[in-house]
C-alpha positions in Angstrom: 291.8 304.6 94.9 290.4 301.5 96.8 287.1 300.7 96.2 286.1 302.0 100.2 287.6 305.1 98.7 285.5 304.7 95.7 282.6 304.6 97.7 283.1 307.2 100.3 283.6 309.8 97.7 280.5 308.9 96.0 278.6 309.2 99.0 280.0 312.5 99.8 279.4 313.5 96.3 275.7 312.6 96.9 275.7 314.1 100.7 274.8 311.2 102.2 275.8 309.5 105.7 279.1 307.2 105.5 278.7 306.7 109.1 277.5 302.5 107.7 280.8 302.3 105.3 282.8 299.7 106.9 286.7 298.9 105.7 287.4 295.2 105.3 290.1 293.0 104.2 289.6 291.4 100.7 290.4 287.8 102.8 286.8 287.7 103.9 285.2 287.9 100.4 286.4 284.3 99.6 287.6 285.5 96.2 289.2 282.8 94.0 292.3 285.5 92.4 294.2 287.9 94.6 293.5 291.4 94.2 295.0 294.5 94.6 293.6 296.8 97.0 294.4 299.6 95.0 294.1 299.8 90.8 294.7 302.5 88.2 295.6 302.8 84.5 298.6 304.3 82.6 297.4 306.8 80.3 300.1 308.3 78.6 299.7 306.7 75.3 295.8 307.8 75.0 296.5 311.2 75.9 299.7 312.0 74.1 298.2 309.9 70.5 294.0 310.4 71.2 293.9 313.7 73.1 292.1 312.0 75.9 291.6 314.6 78.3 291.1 312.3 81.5 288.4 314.1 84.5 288.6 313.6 88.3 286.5 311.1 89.7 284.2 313.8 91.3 284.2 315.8 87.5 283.2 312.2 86.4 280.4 312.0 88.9 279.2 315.3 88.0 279.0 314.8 84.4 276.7 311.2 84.8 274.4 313.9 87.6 274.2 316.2 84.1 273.8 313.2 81.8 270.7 312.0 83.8 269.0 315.0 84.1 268.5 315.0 80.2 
């Protein structure tokens, strides 16, 4: 997921506007290291030796909604 993805889904999840999102290239943040636009983690080892039951980002999202309601 990029991190424009990253943000459009939180802003969906929160029902507001993403009509002010605007895509742009990682060239014109004048970062020192090269990025990748898009990230993830292997999980295989912490779910087949720790049980790690990994959520979707939007059952992520939900859970922090629960967790600051208490």
């Amino acid at each position: 997921m990029s991190i424009y993805e990253l943000v459009e889904r939180v802003a969906k999840h929160y029902r507001m506007s993403t009509d002010n999102l605007n895509k742009i290239s990682t060239s014109t943040l004048n970062q020192k290291a090269v990025r990748p636009p898009k990230t993830g983690f292997i999980l295989d080892k912490s779910i087949n030796e720790l049980g790690y039951k990994p959520h979707s980002f939007e059952e992520c999202l939900a859970l922090m909604d629960e967790q600051i309601k208490q």
